[in-house]
N, C-alpha and C positions, 0 to 999 in steps of 0.2 A: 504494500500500500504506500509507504513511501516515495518508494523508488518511481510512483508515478507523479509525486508531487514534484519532484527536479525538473523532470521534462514539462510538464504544465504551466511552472512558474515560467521556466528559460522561451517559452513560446510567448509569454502573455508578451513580452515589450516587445518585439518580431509584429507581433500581432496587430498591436496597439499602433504600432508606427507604417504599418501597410495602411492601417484604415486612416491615419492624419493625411497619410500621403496622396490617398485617393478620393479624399474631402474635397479638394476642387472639382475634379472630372465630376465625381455626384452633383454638387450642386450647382456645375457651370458656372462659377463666377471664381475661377482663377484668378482673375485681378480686380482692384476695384475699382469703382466706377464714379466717379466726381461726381457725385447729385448737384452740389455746388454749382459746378458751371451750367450744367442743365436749369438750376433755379434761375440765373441771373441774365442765361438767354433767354428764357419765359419772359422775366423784366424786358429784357432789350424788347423781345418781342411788341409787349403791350407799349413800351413809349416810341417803337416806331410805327405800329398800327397808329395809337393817336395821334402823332405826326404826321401819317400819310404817307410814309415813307415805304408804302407796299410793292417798290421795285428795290430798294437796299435790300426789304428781307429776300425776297426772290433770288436775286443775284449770292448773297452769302448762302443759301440755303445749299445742301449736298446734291452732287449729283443726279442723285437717287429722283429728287423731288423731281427737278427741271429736266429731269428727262420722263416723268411720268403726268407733268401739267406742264401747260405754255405758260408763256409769262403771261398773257392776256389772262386765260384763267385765273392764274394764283390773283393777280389785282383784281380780277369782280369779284372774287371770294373775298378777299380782303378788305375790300372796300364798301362789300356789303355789308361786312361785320361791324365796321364800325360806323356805316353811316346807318344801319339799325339800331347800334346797341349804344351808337356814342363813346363818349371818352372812357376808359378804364378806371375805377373805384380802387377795388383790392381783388388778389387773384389766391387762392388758396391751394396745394395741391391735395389733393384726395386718395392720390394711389400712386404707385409707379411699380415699375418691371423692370429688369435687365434681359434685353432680346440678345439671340443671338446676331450677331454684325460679320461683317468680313474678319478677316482672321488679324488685322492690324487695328482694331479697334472694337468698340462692343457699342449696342446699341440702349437705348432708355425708353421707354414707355412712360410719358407721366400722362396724368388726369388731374386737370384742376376743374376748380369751380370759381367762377371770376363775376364777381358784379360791377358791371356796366352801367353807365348811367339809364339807361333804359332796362335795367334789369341783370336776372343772371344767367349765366351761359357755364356750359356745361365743355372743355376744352380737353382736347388730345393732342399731346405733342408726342413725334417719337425725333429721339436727337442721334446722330453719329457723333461718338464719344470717341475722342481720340486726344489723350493726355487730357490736359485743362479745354482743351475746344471742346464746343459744341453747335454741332450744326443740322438746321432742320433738314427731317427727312420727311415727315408726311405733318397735317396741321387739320383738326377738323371740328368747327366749333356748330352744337347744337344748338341752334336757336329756337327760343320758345315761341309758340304759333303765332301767329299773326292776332 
């Protein structure tokens, strides 16, 4: 009976240190991910929607976006948002995710809830995370009915 306890204790750290080691692969988030920059592009976002400035966000936005909407698009979207909803109040987040991204960066999923001067809106950003950047990849706000 002893002679099994050697072998059982000498496997527990073997053991223990396989499963630290494979803690990332599990929960896919090997590195982290600057919620930060993701919060403070949300900000830039909302003061250059109320600026008007709905061709800076286009042009910085990733790839990904402007090759999936024209520029034309993203400004009627944009500018429908704000000339419904008006200037931005306060923006909250409600949820986020880490998406899988291309292999030099990871991606974010947030959810805020934002009140606008005409009300609130229900918002989805997803950002390409890449060190402290952050750049939109998709943008999609629920407006309340008419």
């Amino acid at each position: 009976m002893s002679r099994l306890a050697l072998p059982v204790a000498a496997l527990a750290l073997p053991v223990a240190a396989l499963a630290l080691a494979a803690l990332p692969a599990l929960t896919g988030c090997s590195d982290p991910v600057d919620r930060q920059a993701a919060e403070r592009a949300v900000q830039q976002f909302h003061r250059q929607l109320d600026a008007g400035q709905y061709d800076a966000i286009y042009t910085a936005a990733a790839p990904d976006l402007r090759n999936g909407v024209t520029r034309a698009q993203f400004v009627a979207l944009a500018s429908a948002v704000h000339a419904r909803m008006g200037a931005t109040q306060s923006s909250k987040e409600q949820h986020w995710r880490r998406k899988v991204g291309p292999t030099d960066s990871a991606d974010l999923a947030q959810q805020y809830l934002t009140r606008y001067a005409a009300g609130e809106v229900h918002e989805s950003f997803t950002w390409r995370m890449k060190g402290d950047e952050a750049r939109l990849v998709e943008y999609k706000a629920d407006l309340p009915p008419l």
